[in-house]
C-alpha positions in Angstrom: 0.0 0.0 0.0 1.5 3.4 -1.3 2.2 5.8 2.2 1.2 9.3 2.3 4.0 10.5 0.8 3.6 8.7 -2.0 0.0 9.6 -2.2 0.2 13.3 -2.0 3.1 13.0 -4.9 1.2 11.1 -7.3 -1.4 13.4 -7.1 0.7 16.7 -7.2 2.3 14.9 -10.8 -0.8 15.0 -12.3 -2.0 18.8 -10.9 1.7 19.6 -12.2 0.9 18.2 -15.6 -2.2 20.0 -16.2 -1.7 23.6 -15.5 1.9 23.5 -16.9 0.0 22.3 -20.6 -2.7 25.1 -19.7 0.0 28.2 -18.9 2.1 26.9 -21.9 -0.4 26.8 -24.4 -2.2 30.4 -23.5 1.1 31.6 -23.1 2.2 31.3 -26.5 -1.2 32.1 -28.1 -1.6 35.7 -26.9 2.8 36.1 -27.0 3.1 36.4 -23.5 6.7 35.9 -22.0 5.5 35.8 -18.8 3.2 33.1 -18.7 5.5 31.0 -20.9 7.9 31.8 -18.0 5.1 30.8 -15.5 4.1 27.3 -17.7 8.2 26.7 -18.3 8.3 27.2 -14.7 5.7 24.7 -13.9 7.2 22.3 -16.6 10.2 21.9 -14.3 7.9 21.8 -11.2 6.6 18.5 -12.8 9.6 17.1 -13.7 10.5 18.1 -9.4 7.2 16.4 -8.8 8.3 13.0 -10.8 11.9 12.9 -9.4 10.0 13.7 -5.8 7.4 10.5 -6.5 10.9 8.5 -7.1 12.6 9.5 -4.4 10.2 9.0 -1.8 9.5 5.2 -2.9 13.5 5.1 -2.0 13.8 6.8 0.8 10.8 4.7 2.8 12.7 1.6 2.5 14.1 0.4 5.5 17.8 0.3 6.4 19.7 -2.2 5.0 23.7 -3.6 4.8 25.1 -0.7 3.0 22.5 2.2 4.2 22.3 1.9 8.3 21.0 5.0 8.5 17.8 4.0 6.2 17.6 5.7 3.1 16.6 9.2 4.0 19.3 11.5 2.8 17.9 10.7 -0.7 15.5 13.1 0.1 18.2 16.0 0.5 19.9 15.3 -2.2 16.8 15.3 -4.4 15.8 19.0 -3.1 19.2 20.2 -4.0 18.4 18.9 -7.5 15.3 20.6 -7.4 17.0 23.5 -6.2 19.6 23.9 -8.7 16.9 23.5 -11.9 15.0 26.2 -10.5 18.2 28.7 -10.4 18.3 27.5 -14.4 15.0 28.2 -15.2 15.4 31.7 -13.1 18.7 32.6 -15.0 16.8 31.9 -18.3 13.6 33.4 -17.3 15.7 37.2 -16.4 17.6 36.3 -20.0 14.5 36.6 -22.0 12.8 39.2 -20.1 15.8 41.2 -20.5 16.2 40.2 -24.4 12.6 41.7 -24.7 12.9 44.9 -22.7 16.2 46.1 -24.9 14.8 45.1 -28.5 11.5 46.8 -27.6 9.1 43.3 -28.4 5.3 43.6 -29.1 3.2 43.4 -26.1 1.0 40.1 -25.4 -2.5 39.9 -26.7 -4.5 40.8 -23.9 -8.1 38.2 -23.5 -10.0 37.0 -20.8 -8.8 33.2 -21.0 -5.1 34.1 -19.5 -6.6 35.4 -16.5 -9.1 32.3 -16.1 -6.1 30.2 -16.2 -4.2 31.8 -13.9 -7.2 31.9 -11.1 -7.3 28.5 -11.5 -4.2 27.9 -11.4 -3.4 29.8 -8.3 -6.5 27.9 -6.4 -5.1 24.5 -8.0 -1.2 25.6 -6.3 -3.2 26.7 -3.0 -4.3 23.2 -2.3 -1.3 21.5 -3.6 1.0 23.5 -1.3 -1.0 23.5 1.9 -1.5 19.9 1.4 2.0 19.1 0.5 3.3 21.4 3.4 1.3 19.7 5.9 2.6 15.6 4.1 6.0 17.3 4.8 6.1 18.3 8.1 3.7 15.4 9.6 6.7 12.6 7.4 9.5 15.4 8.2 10.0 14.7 4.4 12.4 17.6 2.5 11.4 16.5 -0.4 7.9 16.7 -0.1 8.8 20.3 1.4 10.8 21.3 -1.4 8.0 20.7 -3.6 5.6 22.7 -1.9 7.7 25.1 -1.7 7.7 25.3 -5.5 3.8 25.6 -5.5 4.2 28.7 -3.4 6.5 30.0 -5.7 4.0 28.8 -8.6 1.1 30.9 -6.3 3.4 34.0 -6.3 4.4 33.5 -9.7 1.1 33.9 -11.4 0.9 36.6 -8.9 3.4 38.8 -11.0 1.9 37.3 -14.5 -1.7 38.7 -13.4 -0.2 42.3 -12.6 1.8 42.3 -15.5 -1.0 41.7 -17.9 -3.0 44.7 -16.1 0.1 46.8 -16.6 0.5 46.1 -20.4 -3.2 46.5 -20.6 -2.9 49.6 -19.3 -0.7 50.9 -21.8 3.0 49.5 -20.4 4.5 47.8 -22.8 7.2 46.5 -21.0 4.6 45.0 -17.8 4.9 41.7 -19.0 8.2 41.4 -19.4 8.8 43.3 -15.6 6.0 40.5 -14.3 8.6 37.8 -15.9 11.3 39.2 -14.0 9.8 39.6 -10.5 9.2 35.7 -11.0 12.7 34.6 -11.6 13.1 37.0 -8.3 10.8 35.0 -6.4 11.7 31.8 -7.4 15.4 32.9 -6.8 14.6 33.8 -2.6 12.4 30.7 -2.0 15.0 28.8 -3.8 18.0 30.1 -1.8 15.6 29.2 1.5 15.3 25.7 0.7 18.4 25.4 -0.4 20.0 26.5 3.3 17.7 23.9 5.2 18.6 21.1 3.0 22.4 21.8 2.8 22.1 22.0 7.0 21.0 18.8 6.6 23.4 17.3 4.8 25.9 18.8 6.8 24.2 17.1 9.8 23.4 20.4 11.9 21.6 19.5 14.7 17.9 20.7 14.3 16.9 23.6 16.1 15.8 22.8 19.9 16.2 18.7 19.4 19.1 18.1 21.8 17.7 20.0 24.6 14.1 18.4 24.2 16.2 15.0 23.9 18.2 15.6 26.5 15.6 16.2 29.0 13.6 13.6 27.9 16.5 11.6 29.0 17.2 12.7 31.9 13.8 12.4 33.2 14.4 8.2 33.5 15.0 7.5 36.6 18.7 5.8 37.2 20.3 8.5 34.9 22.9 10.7 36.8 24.1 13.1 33.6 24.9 13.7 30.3 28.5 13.6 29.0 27.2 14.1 25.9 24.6 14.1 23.4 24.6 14.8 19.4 21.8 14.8 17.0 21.5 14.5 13.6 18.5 14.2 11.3 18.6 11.0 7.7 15.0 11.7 6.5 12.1 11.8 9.0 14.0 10.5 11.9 16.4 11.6 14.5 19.5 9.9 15.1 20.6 10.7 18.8 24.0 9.4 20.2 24.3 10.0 23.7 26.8 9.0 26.7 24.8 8.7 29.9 26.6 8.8 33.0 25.1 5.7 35.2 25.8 4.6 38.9 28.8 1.8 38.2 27.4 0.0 41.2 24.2 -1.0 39.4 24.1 -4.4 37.5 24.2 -5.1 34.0 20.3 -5.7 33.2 19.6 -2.4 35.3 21.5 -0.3 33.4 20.0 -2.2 30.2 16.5 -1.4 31.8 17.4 2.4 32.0 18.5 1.9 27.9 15.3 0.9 27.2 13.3 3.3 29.0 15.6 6.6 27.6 14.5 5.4 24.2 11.1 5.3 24.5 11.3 8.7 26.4 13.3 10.1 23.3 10.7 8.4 20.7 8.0 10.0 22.6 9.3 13.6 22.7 11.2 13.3 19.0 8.0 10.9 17.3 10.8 9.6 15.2 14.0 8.9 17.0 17.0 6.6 17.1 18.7 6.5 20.0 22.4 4.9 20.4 23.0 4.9 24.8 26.4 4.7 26.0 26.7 3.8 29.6 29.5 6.0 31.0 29.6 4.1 35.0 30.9 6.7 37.7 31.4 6.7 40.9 28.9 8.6 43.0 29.7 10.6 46.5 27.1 8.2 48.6 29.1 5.0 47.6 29.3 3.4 50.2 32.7 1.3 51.1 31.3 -2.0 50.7 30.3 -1.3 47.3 33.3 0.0 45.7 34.4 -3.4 46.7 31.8 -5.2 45.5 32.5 -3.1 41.9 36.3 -3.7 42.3 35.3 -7.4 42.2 33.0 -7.5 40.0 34.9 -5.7 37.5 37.7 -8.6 37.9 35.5 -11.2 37.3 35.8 -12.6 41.0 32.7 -13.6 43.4 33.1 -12.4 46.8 30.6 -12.2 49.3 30.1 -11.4 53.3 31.7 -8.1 53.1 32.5 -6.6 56.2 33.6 -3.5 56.6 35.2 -1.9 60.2 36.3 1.3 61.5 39.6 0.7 63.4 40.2 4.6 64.2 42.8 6.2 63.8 46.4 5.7 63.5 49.6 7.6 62.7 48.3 7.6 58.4 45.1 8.7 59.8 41.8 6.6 59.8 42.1 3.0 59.3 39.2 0.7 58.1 39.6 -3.0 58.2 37.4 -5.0 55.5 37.2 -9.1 55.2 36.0 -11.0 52.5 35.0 -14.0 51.6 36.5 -15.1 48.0 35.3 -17.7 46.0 37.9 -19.5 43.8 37.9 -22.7 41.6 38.1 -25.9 44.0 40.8 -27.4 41.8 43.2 -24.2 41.7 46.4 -24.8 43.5 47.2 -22.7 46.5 49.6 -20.7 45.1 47.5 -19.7 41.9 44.8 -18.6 44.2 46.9 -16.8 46.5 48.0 -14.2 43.7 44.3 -13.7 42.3 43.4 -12.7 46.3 46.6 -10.4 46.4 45.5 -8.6 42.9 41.9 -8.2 44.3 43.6 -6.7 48.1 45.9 -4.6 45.7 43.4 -3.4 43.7 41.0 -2.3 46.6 44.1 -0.5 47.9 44.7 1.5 44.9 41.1 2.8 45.5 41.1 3.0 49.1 43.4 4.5 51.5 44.6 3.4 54.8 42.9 -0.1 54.6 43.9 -2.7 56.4 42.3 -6.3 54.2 42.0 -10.5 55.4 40.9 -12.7 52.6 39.4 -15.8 53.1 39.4 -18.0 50.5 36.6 -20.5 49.8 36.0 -23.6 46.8 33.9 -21.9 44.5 30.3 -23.8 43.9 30.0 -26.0 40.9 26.9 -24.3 38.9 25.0 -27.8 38.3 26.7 -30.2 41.3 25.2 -33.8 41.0 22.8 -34.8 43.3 20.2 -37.0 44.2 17.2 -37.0 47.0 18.0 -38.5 50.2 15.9 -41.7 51.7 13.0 -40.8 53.3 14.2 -42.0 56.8 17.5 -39.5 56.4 15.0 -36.9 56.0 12.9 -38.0 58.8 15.8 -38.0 61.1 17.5 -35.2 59.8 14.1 -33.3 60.1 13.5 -34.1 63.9 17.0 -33.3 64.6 16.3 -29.8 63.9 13.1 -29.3 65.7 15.0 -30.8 68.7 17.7 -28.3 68.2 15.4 -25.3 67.2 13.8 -26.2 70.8 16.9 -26.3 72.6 18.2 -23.0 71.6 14.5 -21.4 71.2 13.5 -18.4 69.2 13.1 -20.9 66.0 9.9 -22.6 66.1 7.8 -25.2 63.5 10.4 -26.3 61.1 9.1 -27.7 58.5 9.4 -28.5 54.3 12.9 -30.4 55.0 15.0 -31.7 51.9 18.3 -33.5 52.2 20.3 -34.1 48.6 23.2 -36.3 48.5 25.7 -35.0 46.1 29.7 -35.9 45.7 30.9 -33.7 48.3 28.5 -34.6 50.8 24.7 -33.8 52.1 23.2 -30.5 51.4 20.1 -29.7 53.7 17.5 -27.4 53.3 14.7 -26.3 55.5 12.3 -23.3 56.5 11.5 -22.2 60.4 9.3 -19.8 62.0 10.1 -17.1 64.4 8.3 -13.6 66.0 7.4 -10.8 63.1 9.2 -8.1 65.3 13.0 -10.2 66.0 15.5 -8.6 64.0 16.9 -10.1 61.2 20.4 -10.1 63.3 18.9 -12.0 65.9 17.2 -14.4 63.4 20.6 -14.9 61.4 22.2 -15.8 64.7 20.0 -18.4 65.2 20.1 -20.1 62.6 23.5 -20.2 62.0 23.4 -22.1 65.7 21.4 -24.4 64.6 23.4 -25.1 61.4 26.3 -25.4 63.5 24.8 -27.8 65.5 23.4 -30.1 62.7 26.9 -30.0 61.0 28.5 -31.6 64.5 25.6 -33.9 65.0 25.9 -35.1 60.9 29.2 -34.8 59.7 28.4 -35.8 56.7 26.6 -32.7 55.9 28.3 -30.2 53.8 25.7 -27.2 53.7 22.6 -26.2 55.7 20.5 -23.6 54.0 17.7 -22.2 56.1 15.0 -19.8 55.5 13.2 -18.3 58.1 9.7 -17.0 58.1 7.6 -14.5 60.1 5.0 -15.9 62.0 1.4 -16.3 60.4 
């Protein structure tokens, strides 16, 4: 199905056609230089109109392996083509005016009919142009402008002709030939105008006001800390924007992602047609807290750590001293030695970040992601299970434990279970107890490897 722009072209071909035959032919009947101007004028408005059909068929097609940016700069160049015809046909236009003028030619034969054709003509270019104008700015199409641009011109045109009949009726012989000339004019200034926008494209200027509304609209997403920077350029009827958005680095991967997604539709909405390329630029922001610029100093190495802990130690001679442990997850099968240098590269890393920091390591086998297991009997379960209600009991607190599982995998038993305890403890309190009762299960079994609890508030 043909788009808009194609449909308001296809039409305009055929208006083109008609009025440039009409203009032509009463032109030459009564001899008037003029209106052949005016028709000759038209005659390259329709062949504008054609090359404006053809382009626009182009320049809707999608983007494709040797155009990424789509195919909308086909549209520029075509309105520079347009442009440069109409400086011909003005240069020829002031030519035979001028030839005229200094051999003294014969007036036109002035009848009713060339005025009737130019009324119509200036109702026919009316509607064209509005209609054409409106196409262009809903599809942001420059070649659609550029031709109604040239109705405008056409409107203004027979404008002149009409006045410079009425003068060489009125006894000025050289009116028609003045009327030709203030055409060329006009057609000159609105040429030079549409020439400026579409060479400001090509050049990619940024469009007037579009990187302040698309910066805002950016900024507006929640997540986004700044702009580093932002550039704008327009290939047809959309906006390319190319931004680098300063993030928090201590968010993840998929948040940041989330944050991409929503800065584009915020652009789409205030642009209608936009592109936009995010660059995350991660920085450091003055509310990181300690424990996170480790966590992003290990992260960033590719290591797992976890149980960060963090201490004040006060003062010393260097000033205030902070004392951080952490847990640090390396491959079961790594020899001692190996490991040892990936911990001392993470400690020398966090030093190089943070002063006066005193750090302990503890290294720990790293979890196989898919271990082997299998269910436990349903009597290791049983006892397993009343082992830690009995043990709950004895240390109190942790109450009703209940949806026990026991897997048997190659290094050993891994339980899991859920408890109960008061809505108000804190979770301190309820980490403490828990980690009793793993304890305790541990020394009763020693052939379990991990206990995994989850406690619940009480219904």
């Amino acid at each position: 199905m043909a788009s808009e722009k194609q449909r308001v072209a296809a039409i305009s071909i055929v208006a083109s056609g008609t009025m440039a035959a009409l203009k032509l032919i009463v032109g030459v009947a009564i001899g008037s230089v003029a209106l052949i101007s005016e028709a000759l004028h038209s005659v390259v408005d329709l062949g504008a109109t054609i090359i404006t059909w053809i382009i626009v068929n182009i320049s809707d097609q999608p983007a494709d392996d040797e155009h990424h940016y789509g195919h909308g700069k086909f549209e520029s160049l075509s309105a520079l083509g347009i442009v440069a015809l109409l400086y011909i046909l003005a240069g020829g236009i002031v030519v035979e005016a001028y030839s005229r003028l200094r051999e003294g030619a014969p007036p036109p034969l002035i009848t009713p009919l060339p005025f009737v054709v130019l009324i119509v003509d200036i109702a026919v270019n009316l509607w064209r142009a509005r209609a054409l104008h409106q196409t262009a700015r809903d599809t942001h199409s420059q070649a659609l402008e550029a031709d109604a641009l040239h109705f405008a011109t056409d409107v203004m045109g027979a404008g002149a002709v009409m006045a410079g009949l009425l003068l060489t009726a009125a006894g000025l012989w050289w009116g028609d030939s003045a009327a030709a000339i203030g055409v060329a004019i006009v057609i000159s200034l609105l040429g030079l105008r549409l020439a400026r926008s579409t060479i400001e494209t090509l050049l990619d200027r940024a469009p007037e006001g579009v990187a302040e509304r698309a910066e805002a609209a950016i900024r507006s997403v929640a997540g986004v800390v700044g702009i580093e920077r932002i550039r704008v350029r327009m290939v047809g009827a959309t906006h390319f924007v190319d931004a680098a958005v300063k993030v928090p680095r201590t968010y993840p991967i998929d948040r940041i992602d989330e944050i991409k997604r929503r800065a584009a539709a915020a652009v789409t909405s205030a642009l209608d047609d936009a592109d936009l390329t995010f660059t995350a630029v991660p920085i450091t922001l003055d509310n990181e807290s300690v424990r996170e610029r480790i966590m992003v100093i290990a992260r960033n190495a590719g290591l797992a750590i976890h149980h960060v802990t963090v201490h004040d130690i006060g003062p010393d001679k260097a000033g205030s001293k902070l004392a951080v442990s952490i847990d640090l997850e390396i491959d079961a099968e790594m020899p001692l030695a190996e490991a040892h240098d990936v911990a001392h590269r993470l400690e020398g890393a966090i030093k190089n970040e943070i002063e006066h920091v005193e750090i302990d390591t503890h290294i720990e086998p790293l979890e196989p992601e898919l271990p082997h297991g299998t269910d436990a009997s349903p009597q290791r379960i049983e006892a397993i299970g009343q082992a830690l209600s009995r043990i709950a009991a004895e240390f109190g607190l942790m109450h009703d434990v209940h949806n026990v599982r026991v897997r048997e995998t190659d290094g050993g038993e891994i339980v899991n279970f859920h408890c109960r305890a008061r809505p108000t403890m804190k979770v301190i309190e309820v980490h403490t107890c828990v980690d009793n009762i793993e304890r305790a299960l541990r020394r009763e079994f020693p052939s379990v490897r991990r206990v995994v609890s989850h406690a619940e508030p009480d219904r």
